[in-house]
C-alpha positions in Angstrom: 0.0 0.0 0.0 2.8 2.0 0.7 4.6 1.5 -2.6 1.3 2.2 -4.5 1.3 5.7 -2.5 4.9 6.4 -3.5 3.8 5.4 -6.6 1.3 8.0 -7.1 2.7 10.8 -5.4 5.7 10.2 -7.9 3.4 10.2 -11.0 1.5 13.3 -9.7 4.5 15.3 -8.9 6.3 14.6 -12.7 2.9 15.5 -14.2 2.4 18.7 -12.2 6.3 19.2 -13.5 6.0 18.8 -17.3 2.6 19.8 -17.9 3.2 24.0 -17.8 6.3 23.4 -20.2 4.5 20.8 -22.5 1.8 23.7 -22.6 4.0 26.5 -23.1 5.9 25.0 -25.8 2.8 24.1 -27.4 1.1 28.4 -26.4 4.8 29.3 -28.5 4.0 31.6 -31.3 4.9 30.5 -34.6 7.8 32.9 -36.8 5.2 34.4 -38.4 2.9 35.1 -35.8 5.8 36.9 -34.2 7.2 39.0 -37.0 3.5 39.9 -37.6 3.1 41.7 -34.2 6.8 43.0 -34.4 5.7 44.6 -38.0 1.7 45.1 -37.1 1.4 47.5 -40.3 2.7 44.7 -42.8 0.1 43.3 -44.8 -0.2 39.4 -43.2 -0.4 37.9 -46.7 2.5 39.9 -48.1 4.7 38.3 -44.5 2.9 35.0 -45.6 4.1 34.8 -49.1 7.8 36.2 -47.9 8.3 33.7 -45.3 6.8 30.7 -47.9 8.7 31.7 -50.5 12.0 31.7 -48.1 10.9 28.5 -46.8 10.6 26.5 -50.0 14.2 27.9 -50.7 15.5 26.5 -47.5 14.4 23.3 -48.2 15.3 22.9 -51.5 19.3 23.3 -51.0 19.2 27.0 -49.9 21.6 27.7 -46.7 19.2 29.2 -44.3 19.4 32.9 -43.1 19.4 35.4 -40.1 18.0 38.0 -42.0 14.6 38.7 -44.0 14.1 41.6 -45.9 10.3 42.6 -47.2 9.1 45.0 -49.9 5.4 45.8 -50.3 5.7 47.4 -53.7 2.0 48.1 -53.8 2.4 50.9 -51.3 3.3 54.1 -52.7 6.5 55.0 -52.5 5.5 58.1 -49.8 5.1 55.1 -47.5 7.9 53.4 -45.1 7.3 49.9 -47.1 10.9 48.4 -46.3 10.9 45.8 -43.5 14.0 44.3 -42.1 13.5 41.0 -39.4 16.2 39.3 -37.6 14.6 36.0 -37.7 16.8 34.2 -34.8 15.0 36.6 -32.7 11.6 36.9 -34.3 11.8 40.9 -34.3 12.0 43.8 -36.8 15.5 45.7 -37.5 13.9 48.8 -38.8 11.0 50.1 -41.0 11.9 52.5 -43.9 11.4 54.1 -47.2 12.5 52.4 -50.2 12.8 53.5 -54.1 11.3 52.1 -57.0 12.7 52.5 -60.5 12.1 55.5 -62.9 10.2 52.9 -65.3 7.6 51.5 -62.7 5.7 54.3 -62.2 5.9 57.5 -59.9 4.4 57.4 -56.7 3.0 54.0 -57.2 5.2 50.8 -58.7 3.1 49.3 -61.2 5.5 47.9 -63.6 8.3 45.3 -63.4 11.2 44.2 -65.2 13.6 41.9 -65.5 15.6 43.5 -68.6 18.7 45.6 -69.1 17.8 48.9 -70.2 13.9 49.3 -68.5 14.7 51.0 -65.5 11.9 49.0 -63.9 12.1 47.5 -60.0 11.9 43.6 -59.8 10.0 41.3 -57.8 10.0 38.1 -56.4 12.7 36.7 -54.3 16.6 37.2 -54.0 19.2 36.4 -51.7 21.2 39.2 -50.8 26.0 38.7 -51.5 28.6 41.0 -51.4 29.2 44.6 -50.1 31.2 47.2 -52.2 31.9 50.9 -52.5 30.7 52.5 -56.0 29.3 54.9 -57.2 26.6 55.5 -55.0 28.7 54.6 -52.2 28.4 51.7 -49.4 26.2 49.2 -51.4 25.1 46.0 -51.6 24.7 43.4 -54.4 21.6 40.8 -54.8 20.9 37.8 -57.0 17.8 37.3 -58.4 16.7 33.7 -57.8 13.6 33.4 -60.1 14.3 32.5 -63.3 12.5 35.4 -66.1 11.3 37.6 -63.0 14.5 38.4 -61.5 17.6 36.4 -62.2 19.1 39.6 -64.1 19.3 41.4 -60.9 23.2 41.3 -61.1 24.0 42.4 -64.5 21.6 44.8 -64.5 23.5 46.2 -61.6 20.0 46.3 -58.7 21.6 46.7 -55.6 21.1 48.2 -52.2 22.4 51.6 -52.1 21.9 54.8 -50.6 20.4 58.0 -52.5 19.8 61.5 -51.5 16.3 61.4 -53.6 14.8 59.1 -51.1 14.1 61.7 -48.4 10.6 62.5 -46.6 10.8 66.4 -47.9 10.8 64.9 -52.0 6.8 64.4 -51.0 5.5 67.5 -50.6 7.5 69.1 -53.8 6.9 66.1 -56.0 4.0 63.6 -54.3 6.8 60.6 -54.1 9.9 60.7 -53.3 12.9 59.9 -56.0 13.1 57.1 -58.2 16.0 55.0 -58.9 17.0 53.1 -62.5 15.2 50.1 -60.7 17.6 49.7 -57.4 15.6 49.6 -53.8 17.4 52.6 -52.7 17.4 53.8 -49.1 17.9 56.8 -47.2 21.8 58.2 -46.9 21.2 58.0 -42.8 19.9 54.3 -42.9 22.0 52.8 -45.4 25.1 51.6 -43.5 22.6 49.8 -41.4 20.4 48.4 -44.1 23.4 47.0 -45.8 25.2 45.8 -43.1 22.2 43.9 -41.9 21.3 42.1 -45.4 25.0 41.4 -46.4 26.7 37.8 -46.8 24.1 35.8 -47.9 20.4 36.7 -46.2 16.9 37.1 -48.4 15.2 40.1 -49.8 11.7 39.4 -51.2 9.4 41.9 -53.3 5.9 41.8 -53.5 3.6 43.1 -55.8 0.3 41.2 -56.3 1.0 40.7 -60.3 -1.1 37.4 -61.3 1.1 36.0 -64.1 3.9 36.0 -61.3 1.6 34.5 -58.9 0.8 31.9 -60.3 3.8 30.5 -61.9 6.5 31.4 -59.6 7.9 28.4 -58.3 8.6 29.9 -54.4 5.3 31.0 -54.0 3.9 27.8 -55.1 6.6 25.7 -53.8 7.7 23.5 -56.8 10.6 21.3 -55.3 12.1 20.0 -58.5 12.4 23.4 -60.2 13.8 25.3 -57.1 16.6 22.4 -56.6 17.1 22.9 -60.3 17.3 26.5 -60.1 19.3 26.9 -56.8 21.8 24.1 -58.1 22.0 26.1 -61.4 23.1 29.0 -59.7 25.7 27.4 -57.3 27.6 25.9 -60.5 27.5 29.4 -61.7 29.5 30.6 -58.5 32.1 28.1 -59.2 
């Protein structure tokens, strides 16, 4: 009788033990429910489709990242519509301005490229490389990973740079601020940290709710076979 008390007191005690942990780890919030109340003015689809379209990279062969970077191009550009997440902690970097290109529209984006020449913005996703001084200064090089949407990025020269254009007192003169020749261009005082944040490797994604690229890109909609292909396409490139 004795034992069988022992027995139950033991039982009682582990359960009264695990069960607030079991249902704390089970109460956890989700990455996206966490970057959604860390960015509360980000549209939730436009996270939703970021953090898919990252994910289907991930597990295709991409490395994974610390970093997410999110442009809602269907803002205007008078809006702070640049969202940077650390995603080890689940909260936002900073919100800013960001430029569109001279050929997408003026204060709202409306047209994307992925040719020389068009001055257009790109969408879809891209994984951020190297840092280097040019023209424009400290800036930062991306590589488009879609294939006919964005895979031009580099020789077309889109990278992350700073530009005295984007600045708050452009609006009231001109209704938008500057535009760039397609680059998402930052403000001079933010740039440093915008690059430095995004360098080496972390993801930049660009949304604009354009159907053809909605329904065929193969992040959104998670196609396996064609993002190993593509991702393994671009790593024999590097080499």
């Amino acid at each position: 009788m004795t034992r069988l008390i022992r027995s139950l007191w033991l039982a009682a005690a582990v359960a009264a033990f695990s069960t607030p942990l079991m249902a704390s780890t089970a109460s956890a919030p989700s990455l996206e429910q966490s970057l959604a109340k860390a960015a509360p003015t980000l549209n939730k689809k436009v996270l939703r489709h970021a953090l898919a379209a990252m994910q289907c990279a991930i597990n295709n062969g991409s490395e994974p990242a610390d970093r997410l970077a999110v442009i809602d191009f269907s803002r205007p550009s008078t809006e702070r519509r640049l969202w940077v997440f650390d995603l080890k902690r689940k909260t936002l970097l900073l919100r800013e301005l960001v430029a569109h290109g001279q050929g997408s529209g003026e204060n709202f984006a409306t047209r994307f490229s992925n040719t020389e020449g068009s001055h257009q913005s790109s969408i879809g996703l891209f994984r951020t490389a190297e840092t280097y001084h040019g023209q424009h200064g400290y800036s930062l090089r991306m590589d488009g990973l879609e294939p006919g949407i964005n895979d031009r990025a580099r020789e077309r020269a889109i990278v992350i740079h700073p530009a005295d254009y984007v600045d708050p007192r452009w609006i009231s003169r001109h209704g938008r601020i500057g535009r760039s020749h397609g680059c998402p261009a930052v403000r001079p005082e933010v740039a440093r940290m915008v690059v430095d944040s995004l360098k080496g490797g972390q993801f930049m994604f660009s949304w604009y709710p354009d159907r053809q690229w909605l329904r065929s890109s193969a992040y959104l909609n998670c196609k396996p076979q064609r993002v190993a292909a593509i991702l393994a396409a671009g790593k024999d490139s590097e080499s």
